[in-house]
Structure formats: C-alpha cells, structure tokens
C-alpha positions as a Python dict, from the first residue, in 0.01 Angstrom:
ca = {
    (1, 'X'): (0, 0, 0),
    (2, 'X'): (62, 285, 271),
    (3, 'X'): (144, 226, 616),
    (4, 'X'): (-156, 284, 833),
    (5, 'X'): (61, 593, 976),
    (6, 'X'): (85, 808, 691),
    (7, 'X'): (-115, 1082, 632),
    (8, 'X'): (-304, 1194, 350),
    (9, 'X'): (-189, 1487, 135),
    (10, 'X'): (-320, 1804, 209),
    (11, 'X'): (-503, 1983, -29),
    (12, 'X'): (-663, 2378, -22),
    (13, 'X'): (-964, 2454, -210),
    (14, 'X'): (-1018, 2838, -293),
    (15, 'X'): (-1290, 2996, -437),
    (16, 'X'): (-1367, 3320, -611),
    (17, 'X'): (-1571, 3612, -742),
    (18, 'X'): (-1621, 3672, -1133),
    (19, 'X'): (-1960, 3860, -1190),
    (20, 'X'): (-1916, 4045, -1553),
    (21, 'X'): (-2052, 4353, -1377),
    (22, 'X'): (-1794, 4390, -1075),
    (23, 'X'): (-1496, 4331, -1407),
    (24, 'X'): (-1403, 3983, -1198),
    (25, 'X'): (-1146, 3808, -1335),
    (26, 'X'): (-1234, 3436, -1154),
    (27, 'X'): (-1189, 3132, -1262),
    (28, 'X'): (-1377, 2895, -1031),
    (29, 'X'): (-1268, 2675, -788),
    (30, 'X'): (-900, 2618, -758),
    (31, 'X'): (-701, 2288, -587),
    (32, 'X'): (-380, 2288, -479),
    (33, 'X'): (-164, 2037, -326),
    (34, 'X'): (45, 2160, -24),
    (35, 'X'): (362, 2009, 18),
    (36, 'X'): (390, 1897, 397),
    (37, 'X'): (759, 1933, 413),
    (38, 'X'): (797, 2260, 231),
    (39, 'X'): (468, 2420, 257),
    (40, 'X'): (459, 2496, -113),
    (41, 'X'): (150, 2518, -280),
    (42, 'X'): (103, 2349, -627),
    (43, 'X'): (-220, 2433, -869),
    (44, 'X'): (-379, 2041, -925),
    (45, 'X'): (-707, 2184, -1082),
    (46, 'X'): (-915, 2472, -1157),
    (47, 'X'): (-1283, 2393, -1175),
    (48, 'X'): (-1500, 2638, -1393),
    (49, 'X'): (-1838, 2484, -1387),
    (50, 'X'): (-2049, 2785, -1241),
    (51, 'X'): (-1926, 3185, -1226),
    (52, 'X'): (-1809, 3335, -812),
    (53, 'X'): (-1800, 2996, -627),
    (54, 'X'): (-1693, 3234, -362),
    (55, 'X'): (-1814, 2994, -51),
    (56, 'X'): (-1716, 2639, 28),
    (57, 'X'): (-1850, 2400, 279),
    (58, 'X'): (-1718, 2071, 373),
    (59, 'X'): (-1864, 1746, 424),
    (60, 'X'): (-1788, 1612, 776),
    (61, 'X'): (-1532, 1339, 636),
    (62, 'X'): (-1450, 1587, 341),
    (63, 'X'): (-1581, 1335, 97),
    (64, 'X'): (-1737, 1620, -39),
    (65, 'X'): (-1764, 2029, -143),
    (66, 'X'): (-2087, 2227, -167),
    (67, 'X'): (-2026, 2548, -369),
    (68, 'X'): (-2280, 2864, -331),
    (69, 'X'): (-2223, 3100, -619),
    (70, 'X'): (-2240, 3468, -524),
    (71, 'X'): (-2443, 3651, -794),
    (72, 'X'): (-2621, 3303, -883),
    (73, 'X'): (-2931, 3107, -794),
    (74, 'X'): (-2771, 2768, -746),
    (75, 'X'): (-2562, 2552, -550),
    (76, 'X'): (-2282, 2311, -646),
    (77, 'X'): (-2206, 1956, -494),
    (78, 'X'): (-1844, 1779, -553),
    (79, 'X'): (-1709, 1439, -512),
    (80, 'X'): (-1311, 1475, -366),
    (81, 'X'): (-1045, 1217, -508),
    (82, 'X'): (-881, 1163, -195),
    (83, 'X'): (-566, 1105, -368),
    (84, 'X'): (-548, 1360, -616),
    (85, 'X'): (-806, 1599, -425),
    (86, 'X'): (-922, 1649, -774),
    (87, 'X'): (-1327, 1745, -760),
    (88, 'X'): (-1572, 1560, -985),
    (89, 'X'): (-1913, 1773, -998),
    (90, 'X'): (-2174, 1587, -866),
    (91, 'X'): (-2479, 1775, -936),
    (92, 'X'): (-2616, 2159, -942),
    (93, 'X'): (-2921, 2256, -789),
    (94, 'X'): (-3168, 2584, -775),
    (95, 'X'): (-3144, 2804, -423),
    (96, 'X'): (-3428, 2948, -436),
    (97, 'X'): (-3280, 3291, -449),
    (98, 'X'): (-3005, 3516, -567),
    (99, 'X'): (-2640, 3544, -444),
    (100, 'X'): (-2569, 3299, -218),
    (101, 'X'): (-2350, 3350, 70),
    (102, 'X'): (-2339, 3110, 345),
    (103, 'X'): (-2339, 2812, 351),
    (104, 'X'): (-2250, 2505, 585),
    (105, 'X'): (-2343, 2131, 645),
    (106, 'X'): (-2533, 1984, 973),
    (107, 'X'): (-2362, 1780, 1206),
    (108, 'X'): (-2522, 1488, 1029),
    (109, 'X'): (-2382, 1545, 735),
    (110, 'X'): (-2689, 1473, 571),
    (111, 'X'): (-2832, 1893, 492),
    (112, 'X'): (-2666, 2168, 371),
    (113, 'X'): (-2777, 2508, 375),
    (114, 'X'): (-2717, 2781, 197),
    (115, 'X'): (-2818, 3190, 270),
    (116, 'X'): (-2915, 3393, -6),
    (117, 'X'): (-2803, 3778, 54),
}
C-alpha cells in the first residue's frame, strides 16, 4: 500500500494525424510514462483503434479520454488505468459530421462536445 503522500505517476497522452491522402505516417494515440525525477519519457502504449486521433479531452478526474478523429465522423471514449495509464476503449460513437476538431468536456463532467471543421 502507498503512503497517502505519494503521488501518482505522470503520464502524457499524444495524439496524431494519419489520413492516406496527406501521406501521414500516425499511429494513434501514444502513452508515455514520465519519470518524475529525470523527466524522461518512456512509450507504455500506442493505441490504433481509429486513424488522426489528433484531439484529446480529459475527464475532470482524468478517469477518462475522449478522442475526435480529424478526417473521421466519430468520436472515441477511453477508460485510464491509473497505474499503468494504459487506455482501454470504451466505446466509439458517430459525430454527426466530418473531421472533428475540438473537443472538450463540461464542468460536469457529464457532456462532451466535439466541433466538426
């Protein structure tokens, strides 16, 4: 068990762009662990579900990521291992449109949006 005062690991989570027509070379959604001491960076995943998860959102307690996929008509939602800050997909959904953009989660943590350009 961990002392109340220690702090979780931090963990980046990068997206990209890899539309066939632009010759992106992509490969989804990569995790690293960063070191706290060192500030190295160390590749713990690469997520390839959908092609240019190019924006990331999230959650409010970061429980969660919401991926909108830039040349695409959906949007991706991802459970966060808090220990390994591995992501689990959740669950894809239509968004309405092309290309989305933007997007971001309401204070209540209960919407996201997401702008289609």
């Amino acid at each position: 068990m961990k002392p109340a005062n220690t702090a979780f690991p931090s963990f980046a989570y990068v997206g990209c762009f890899s539309p066939q027509k632009s010759d992106g070379r992509g490969k989804g959604i990569s995790v690293y662990r960063i070191d706290q001491a060192t500030g190295i960076w160390t590749l713990v995943q690469v997520v390839d579900t959908l092609p240019s998860p190019g924006f990331l959102a999230l959650d409010r307690q970061c429980r969660f990521i919401y991926s909108g996929h830039g040349d695409g008509a959906q949007i991706s939602a991802y459970s966060i291992d808090r220990a390994t800050g591995k992501l689990l997909l959740l669950n894809r959904q239509a968004s309405g449109g092309k290309n989305g953009v933007h997007l971001d989660v309401d204070p209540s943590n209960r919407h996201v949006a997401l702008a289609n350009g």
